[in-house]
C-alpha positions in Angstrom: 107.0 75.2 25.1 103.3 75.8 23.8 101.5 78.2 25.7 97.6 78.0 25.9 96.3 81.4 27.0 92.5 81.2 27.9 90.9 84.8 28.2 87.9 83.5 30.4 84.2 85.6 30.9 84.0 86.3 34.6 80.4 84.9 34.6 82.2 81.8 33.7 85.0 81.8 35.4 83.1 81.7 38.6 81.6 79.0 37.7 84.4 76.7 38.0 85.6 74.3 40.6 89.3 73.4 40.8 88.5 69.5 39.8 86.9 70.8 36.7 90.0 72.7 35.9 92.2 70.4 36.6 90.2 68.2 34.1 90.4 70.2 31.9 93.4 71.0 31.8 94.7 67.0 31.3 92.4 66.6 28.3 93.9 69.8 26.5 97.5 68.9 27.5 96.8 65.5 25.8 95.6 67.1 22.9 98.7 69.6 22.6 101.2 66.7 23.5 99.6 64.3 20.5 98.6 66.9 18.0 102.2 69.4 18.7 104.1 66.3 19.3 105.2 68.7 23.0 106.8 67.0 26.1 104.0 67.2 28.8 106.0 69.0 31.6 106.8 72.1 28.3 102.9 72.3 28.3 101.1 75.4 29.9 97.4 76.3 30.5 97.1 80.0 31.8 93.4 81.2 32.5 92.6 85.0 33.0 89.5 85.9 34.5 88.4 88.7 32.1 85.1 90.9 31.7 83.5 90.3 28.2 81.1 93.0 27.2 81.1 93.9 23.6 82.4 90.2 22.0 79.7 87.3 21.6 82.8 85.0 22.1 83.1 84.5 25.9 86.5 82.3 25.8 89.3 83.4 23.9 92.5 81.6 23.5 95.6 82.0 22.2 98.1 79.3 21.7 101.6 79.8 21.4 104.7 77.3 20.3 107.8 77.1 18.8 107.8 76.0 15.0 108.9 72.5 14.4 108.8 71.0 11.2 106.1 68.4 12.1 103.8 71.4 13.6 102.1 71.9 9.7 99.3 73.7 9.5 96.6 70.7 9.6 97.8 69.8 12.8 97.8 73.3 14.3 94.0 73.9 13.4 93.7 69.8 14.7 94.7 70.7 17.9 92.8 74.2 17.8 89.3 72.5 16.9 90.3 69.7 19.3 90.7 72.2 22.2 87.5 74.1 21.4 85.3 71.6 21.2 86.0 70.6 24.7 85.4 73.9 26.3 82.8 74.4 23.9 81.2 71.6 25.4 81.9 72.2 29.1 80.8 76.2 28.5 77.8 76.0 25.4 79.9 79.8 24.6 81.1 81.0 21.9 84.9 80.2 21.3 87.6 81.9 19.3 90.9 80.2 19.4 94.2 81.6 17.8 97.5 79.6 17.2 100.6 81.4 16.6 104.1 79.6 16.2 107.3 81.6 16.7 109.1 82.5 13.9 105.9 81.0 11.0 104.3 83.8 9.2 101.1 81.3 9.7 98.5 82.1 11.9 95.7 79.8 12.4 92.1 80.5 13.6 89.0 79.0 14.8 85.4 80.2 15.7 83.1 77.9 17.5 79.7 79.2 17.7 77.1 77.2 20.2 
């Protein structure tokens, strides 16, 4: 069941309508489905409203799924970039994304910078 956790700047946060999330939220349960090969229904988004002082990166996210031997590493950081780019271009913030599959010693990472 891959988890998407989205640590969210308050400033941002309340910035949101409930279409927009829910928007969201279909085009990066696509991209998890496609790229993690996950059954839609296993998918989750969580968003916490957080304050951001210190970090230039106002989103940060943390994905988190069981390993299956067709979740390789290209396809992890696929579906990380793929994810960030969206809310890179719905925010124009900073973005750090981590993926971390259960059991995997792997751990994959992205940066987006606007």
């Amino acid at each position: 069941m891959p988890s998407l956790i989205l640590h969210v700047d308050e400033i941002i946060e309340n910035s949101l309508e409930i279409t927009e999330v829910i928007r969201l939220e279909k085009r990066i349960i696509n991209i998890i489905q496609e790229e993690l090969e996950s059954e839609k229904n296993n998918c989750q988004i969580i968003w916490i409203k957080s304050k951001i002082i210190t970090s230039n990166y106002k989103i940060f996210g943390e994905l988190k799924f069981r390993e299956k031997k067709t979740r390789n590493i290209d396809r992890i950081n696929d579906c990380i970039r793929r994810i960030g780019e969206i809310l890179q271009k719905k925010f124009r913030v900073f973005i750090r994304l981590r993926a971390f599959s259960i059991k995997d010693s792997s751990i994959a990472a992205i940066d987006l910078e606007n």
